[in-house]
DRENDO-1510 file (C-alpha; in Angstrom, 1 decimal, always signed):
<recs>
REC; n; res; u; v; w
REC; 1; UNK; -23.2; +16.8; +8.7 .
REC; 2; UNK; -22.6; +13.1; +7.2 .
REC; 3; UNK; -24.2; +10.3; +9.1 .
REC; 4; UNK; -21.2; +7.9; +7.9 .
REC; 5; UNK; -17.7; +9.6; +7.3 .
REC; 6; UNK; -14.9; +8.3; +5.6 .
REC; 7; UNK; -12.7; +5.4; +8.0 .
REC; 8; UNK; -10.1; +3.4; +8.3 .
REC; 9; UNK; -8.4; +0.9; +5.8 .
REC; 10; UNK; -7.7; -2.0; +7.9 .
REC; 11; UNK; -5.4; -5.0; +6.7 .
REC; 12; UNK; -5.1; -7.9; +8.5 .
REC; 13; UNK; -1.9; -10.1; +9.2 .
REC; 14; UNK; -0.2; -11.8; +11.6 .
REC; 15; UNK; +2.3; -8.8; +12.9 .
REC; 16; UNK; +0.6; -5.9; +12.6 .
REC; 17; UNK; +3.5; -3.7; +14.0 .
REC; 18; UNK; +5.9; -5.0; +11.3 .
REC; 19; UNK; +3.2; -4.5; +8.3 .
REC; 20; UNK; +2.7; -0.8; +10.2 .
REC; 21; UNK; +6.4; +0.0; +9.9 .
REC; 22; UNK; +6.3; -0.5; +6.2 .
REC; 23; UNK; +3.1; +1.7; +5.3 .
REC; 24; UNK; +4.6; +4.6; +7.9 .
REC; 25; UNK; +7.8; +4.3; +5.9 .
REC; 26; UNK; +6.2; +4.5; +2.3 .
REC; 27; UNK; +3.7; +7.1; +3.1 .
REC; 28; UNK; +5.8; +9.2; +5.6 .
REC; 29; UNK; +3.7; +8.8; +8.0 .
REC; 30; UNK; +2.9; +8.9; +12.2 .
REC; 31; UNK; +1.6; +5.8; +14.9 .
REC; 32; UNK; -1.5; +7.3; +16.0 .
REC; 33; UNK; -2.7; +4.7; +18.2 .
REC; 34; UNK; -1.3; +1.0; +19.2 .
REC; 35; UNK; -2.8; -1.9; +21.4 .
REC; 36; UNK; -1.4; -5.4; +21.6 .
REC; 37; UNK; -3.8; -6.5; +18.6 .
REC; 38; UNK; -3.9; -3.1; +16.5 .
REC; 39; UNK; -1.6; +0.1; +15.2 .
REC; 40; UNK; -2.8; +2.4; +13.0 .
REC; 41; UNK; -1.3; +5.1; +11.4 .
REC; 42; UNK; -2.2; +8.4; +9.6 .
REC; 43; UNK; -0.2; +9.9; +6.3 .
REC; 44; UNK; +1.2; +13.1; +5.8 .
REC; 45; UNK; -2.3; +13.8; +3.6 .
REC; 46; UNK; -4.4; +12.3; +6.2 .
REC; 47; UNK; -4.9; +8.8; +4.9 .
REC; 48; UNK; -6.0; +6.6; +7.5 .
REC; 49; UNK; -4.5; +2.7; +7.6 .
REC; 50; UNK; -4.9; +0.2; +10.6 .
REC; 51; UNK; -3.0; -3.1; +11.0 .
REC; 52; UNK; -5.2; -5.9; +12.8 .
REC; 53; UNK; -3.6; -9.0; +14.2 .
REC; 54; UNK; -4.8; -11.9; +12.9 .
REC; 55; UNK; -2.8; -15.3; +13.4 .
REC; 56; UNK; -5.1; -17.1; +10.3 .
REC; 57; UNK; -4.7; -13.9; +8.1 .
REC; 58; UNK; -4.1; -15.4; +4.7 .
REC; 59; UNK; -2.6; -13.4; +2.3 .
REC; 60; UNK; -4.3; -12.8; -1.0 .
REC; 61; UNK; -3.0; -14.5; -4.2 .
REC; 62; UNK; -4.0; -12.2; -6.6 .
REC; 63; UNK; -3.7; -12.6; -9.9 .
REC; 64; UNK; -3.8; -16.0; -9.2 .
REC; 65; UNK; -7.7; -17.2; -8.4 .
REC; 66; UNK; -8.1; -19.5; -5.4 .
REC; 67; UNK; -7.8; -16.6; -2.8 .
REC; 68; UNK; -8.2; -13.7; -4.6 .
REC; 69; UNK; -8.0; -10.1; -4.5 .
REC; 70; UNK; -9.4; -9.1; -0.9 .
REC; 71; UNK; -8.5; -5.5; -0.4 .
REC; 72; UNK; -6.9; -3.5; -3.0 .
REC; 73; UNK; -4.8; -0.1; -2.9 .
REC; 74; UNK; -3.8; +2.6; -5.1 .
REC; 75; UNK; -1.2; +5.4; -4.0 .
REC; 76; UNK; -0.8; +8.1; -6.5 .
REC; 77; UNK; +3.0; +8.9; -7.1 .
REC; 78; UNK; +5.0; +11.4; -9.1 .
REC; 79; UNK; +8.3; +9.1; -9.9 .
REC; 80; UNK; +7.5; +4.8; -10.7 .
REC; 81; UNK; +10.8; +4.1; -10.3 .
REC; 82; UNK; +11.6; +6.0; -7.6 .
REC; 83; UNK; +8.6; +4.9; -5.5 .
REC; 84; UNK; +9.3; +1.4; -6.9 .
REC; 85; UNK; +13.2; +1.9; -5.2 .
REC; 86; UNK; +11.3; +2.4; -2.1 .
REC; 87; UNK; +8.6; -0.2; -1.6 .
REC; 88; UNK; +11.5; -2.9; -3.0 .
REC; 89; UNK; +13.9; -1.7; +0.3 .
REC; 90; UNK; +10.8; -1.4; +2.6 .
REC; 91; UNK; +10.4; -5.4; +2.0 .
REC; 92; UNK; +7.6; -5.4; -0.6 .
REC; 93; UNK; +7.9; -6.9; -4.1 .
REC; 94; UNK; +6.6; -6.3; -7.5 .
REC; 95; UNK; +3.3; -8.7; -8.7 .
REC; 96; UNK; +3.8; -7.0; -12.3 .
REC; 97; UNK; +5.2; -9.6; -14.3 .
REC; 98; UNK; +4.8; -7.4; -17.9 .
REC; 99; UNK; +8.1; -7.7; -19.6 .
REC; 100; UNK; +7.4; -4.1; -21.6 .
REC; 101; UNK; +9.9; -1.8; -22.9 .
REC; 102; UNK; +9.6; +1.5; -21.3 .
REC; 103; UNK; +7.5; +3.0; -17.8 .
REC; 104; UNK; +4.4; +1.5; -16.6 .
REC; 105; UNK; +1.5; +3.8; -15.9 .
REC; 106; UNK; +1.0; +1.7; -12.9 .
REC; 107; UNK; +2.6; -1.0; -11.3 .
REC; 108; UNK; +1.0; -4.0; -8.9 .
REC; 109; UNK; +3.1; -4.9; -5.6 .
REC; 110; UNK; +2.5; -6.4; -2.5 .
REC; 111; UNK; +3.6; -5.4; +0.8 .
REC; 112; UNK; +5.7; -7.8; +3.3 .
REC; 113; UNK; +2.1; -9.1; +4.7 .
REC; 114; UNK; +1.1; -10.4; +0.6 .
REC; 115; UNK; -1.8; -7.2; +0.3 .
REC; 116; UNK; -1.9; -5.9; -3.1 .
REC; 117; UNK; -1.6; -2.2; -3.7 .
REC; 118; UNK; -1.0; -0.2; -7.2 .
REC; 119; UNK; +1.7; +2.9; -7.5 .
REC; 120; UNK; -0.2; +5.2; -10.1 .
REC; 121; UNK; +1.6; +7.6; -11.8 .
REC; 122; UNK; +0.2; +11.3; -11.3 .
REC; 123; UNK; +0.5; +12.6; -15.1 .
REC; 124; UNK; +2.0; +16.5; -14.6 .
REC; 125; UNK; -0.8; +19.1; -15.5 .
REC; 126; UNK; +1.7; +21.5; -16.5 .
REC; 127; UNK; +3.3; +21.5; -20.0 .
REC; 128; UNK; +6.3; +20.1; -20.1 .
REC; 129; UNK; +9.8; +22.5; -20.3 .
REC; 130; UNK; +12.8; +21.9; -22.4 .
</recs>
């Protein structure tokens, strides 16, 4: 049996039940446990996030230097644009500021609270049809 196993991602921010609402939209989802200064929440594929209050959280300015990247996420997706579609209604925003032709193998956002994540694009293992 491990002596250490695998936790929770906690973010901080200054309303944690508002930065909750987005992640359990975007990865589907349930509350698992709320106090007056926490919520966490566990996905459908048992990822395990936690939203502390904090009334001095500072977001992170990534790229930008002076308060850099503190906490970074990657969720794997089938569909970029699709998933982009999502986080954009859920109130995050796109960091990628590449002005490429043609799909991104990943793209940067960050959620309503300013934390970075990445959407990653799941390349199909099975040959393509048609």
């Amino acid at each position: 049996m491990a002596l250490v196993k695998a936790g929770v991602v906690v973010l901080d921010c200054a309303e944690p039940e508002k930065l909750a609402v987005f992640y359990k939209e975007l990865l589907e989802a349930e509350e698992t446990d709320a106090t007056a200064n926490r919520v966490e929440i566990r996905g459908s594929e048992g990822m395990r996030m936690a939203f502390r209050r904090d009334m001095n959280a500072t977001p992170p300015s990534w790229p930008r230097p002076e308060n850099a990247l503190q906490a970074h996420l990657d969720f794997v997706v089938e569909d970029l644009d699709e998933a982009e579609r999502k986080v954009v209604g859920l109130g995050g925003r796109p960091l990628d500021t590449k002005d490429a032709s043609g799909p991104y193998e990943e793209r940067g956002y960050a959620d309503p609270a300013g934390h970075s994540f990445t959407l990653r694009r799941v390349t199909p293992t099975a040959p393509k049809q048609g």
